[in-house]
C-alpha positions in Angstrom: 136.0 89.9 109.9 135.2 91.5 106.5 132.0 93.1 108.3 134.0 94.6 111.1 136.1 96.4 108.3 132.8 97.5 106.4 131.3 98.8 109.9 134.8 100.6 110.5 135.0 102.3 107.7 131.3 103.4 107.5 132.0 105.0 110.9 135.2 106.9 109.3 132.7 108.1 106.4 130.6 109.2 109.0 133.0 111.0 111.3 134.4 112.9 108.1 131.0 114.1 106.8 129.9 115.1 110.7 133.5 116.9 110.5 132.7 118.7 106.8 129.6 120.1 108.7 131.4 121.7 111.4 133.2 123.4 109.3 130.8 124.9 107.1 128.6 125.7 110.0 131.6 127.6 111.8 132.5 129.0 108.8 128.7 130.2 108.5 129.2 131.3 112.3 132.0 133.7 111.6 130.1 135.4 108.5 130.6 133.5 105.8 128.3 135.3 102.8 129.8 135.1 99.8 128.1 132.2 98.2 129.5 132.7 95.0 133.1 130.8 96.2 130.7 127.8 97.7 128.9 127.9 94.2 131.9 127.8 92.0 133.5 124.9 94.4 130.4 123.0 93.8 130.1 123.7 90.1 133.8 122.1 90.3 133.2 119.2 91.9 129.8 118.5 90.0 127.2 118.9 93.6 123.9 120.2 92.1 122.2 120.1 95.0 125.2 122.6 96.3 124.9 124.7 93.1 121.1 124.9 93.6 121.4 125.6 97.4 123.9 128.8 96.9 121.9 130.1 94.3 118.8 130.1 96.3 121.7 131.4 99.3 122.4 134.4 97.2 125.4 133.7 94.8 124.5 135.1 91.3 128.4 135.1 89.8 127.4 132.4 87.4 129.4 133.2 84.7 132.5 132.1 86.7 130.8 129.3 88.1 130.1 128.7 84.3 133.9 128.4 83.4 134.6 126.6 86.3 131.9 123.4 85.2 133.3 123.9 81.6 136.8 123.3 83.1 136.2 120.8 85.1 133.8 118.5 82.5 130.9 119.5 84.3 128.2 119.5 81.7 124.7 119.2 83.6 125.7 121.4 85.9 126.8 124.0 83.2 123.4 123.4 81.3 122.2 124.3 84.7 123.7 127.1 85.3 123.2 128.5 81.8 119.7 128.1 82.2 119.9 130.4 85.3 121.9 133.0 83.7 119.3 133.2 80.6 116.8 133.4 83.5 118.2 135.6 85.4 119.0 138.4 82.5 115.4 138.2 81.5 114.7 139.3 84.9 117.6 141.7 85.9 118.6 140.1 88.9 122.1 139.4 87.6 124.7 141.6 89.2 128.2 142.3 87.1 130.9 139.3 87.2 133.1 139.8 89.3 137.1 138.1 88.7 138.1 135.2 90.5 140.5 137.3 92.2 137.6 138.7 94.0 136.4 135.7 95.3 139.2 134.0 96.5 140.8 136.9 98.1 137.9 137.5 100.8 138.8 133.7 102.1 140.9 133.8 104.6 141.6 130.6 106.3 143.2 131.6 109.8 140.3 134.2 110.7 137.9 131.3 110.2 139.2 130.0 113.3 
């Protein structure tokens, strides 16, 4: 019986992370491209591998993403994302902050759909 509750619930997890990928790819679909929102939820929630993969997508707002991972006791991934920002001022490719304001306003949840 316990196993039929362990096999349930691993099917749940499943379903949810099949769902979370949906989303994200429709989201793509519609022309999602501001990686800096996806970075700074990652930096939040502490996913490195995220942080990393909008980074290489594009999203050079670090210093918000900074904050955020300060905020939210985050402190690999702001050593991380330090690190980048050092980096990326040596070589320029740093554009200015922008607020948070910014970011959040171009997400609109009932175009997605």
């Amino acid at each position: 019986m316990q196993y039929i509750a362990i096999i349930i619930i691993l099917i749940i997890l499943i379903i949810l992370i099949i769902l979370i990928i949906l989303i994200i790819l429709i989201v793509i679909k519609k022309g999602a491209d501001d990686w800096n929102w996806g970075m700074c939820g990652a930096a939040e929630g502490g996913q490195m591998d995220l942080v990393k993969f909008f980074i290489e997508k594009g999203s050079d707002n670090l210093l918000i993403a900074i904050q955020i991972a300060e905020k939210h006791n985050q402190p690999l991934i702001e050593k991380f994302l330090r690190g980048q920002l050092v980096n990326s001022s040596r070589t320029g490719s740093l554009r200015p902050c922008r607020s948070d304001a910014d970011i959040l306003g171009k997400l609109n949840f009932f175009t997605l759909l």
